[in-house]
Each structure stands twice: as C-alpha cells, then as structure tokens.
N, C-alpha and C positions, 0 to 999 in steps of 0.2 A: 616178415617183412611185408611190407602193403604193397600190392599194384595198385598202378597209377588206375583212375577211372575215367571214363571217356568223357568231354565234356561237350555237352550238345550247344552244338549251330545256333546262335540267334537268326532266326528267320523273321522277316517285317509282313507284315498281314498281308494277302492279296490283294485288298482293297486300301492300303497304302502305299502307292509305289511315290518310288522320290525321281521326282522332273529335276534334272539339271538345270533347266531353263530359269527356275526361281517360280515366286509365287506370278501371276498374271496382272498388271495393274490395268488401271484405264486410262487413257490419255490424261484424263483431270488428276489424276492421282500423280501422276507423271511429274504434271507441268507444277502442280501442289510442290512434288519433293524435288524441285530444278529450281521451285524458288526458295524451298526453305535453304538449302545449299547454298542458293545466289546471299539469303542472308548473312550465313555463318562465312560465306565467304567475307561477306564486307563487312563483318563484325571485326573478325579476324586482323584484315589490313588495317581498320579504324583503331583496334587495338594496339598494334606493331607501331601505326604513326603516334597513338599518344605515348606509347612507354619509350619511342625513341625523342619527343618533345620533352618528356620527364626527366630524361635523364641530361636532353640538354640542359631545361632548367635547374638541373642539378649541379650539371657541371659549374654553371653558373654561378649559381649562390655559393658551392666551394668558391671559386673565385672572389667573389666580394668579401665574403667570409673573411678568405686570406689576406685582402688588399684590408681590412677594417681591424685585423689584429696586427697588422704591421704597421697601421697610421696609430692604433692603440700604441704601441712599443715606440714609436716614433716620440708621440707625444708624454709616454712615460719618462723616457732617457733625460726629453727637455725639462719635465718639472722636474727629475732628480737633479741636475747640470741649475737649475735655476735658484734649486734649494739649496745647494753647495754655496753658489755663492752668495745666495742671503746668511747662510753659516758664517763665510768669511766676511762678509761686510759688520754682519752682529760682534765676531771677535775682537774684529778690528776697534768699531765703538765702545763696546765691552772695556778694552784697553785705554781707549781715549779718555773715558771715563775715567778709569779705575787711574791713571796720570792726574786726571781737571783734580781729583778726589785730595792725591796725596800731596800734591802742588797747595790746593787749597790748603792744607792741614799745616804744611810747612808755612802757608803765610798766616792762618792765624798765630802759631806758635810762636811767628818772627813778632808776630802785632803784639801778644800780651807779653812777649818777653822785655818790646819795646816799652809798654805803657806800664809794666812794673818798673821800668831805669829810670826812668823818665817822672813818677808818682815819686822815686827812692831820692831821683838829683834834685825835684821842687823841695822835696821834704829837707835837703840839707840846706836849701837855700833860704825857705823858712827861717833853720835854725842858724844861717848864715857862717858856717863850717862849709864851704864850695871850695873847690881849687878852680886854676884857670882850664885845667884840663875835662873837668866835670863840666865845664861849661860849654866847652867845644862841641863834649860829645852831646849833650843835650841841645845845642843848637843843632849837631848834626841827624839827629833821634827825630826833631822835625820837619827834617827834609823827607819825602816820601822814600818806599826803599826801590822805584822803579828808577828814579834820578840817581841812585847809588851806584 
C-alpha cells in the first residue's frame, strides 16, 4: 500500500509580496478610467433608450400590420359578396336569354308554319278549289299573331 507524500507549500518570492491596496495609479490615470466609465455608462442608457424605442416601433408596425390585414379581409369579403352577385345577375340574364332564345324559335316556327298555309291556301286558290272556311283562315294568317 502507498503512503500518502507530503506536498510542499507554494511559497511567493520575497521580492513579490501582494499589496491589497491594488496596483498604484496616478491621478490622470484615474480621471482616464472615470471617463472611460462615464462612457460605457452612457453607452449603456443610450443603448436601453434605443432598444426600448425599437421595440415601441415594433410594437407599432404589429399594430398597422394588423389594422392592414383586417382592411385586407375587409376588402376581400366585399369583392367575394360583389362577385356573388355578379354570379346572380349573369344567371339571371343567362336565363333571360336562354327565354328571348326559345320564345324567338317558337315565333319563327309559328312564321314559317304560317307562310307554308298561307303559300298551300294561294296555291288552292290558283287552282280555284278554296272553301269559305280556307278563306277565313287565310284572311286570319294575315293578321299579325300579336293582335291574335
């Protein structure tokens, strides 16, 4: 088993002794590190006022931020609300139309159903085979069909 060995004293030279006092300065040396101090002192508070300015301006632009996506959202709702009812005014004409459409079709159909009876009752009258009743209707064939 090992004995422990004795471990010698650091002793400091005699010709180094340590002053509590600190190193010695001189007045200029003094008034030197009372300004560099007075610097970082007002580095410091110039520092704390800008990062407390930043973060108002911060606060801020959140703010407008959020006031510009709610006139955003605002203004989105109304062209979606706008475009609805362009949707329904389109349908509606869409419909108007697709009415003028089959209205018209039904008066051509009524016109050349008219101008075939009409070409069929000359042609009997040509050949002079008419009744009194052919005659009515072809006087009545041109009377327009709005006066009917």
């Amino acid at each position: 088993m090992k004995t422990p060995t004795k471990v010698a004293k650091k002793t400091t030279p005699s010709g180094m002794k340590r002053s509590r006092s600190g190193p010695s300065l001189t007045g200029a040396q003094c008034l030197e590190g009372m300004q560099s101090v007075m610097q970082v002192a007002v580095q410091a508070v110039n520092l704390a006022s800008e990062k407390e300015r930043t973060e108002q301006v911060k606060a801020q632009s959140l703010r407008d931020m959020h006031l510009s996506n709610n006139e955003v959202e605002i203004t989105h709702l109304k062209v979606a609300e706008r475009r609805d009812e362009l949707m329904t005014e389109r349908m509606a004409l869409d419909k108007a139309r697709q009415d003028a459409d089959i209205k018209h079709e039904e008066w051509m159909q009524d016109y050349a159903m008219r101008e075939k009876t009409i070409e069929l009752l000359r042609e009997k009258i040509r050949q002079g085979n008419v009744s009194v009743q052919e005659l009515e209707l072809l006087d009545r064939l041109h009377i327009p069909s709005s006066n009917q």
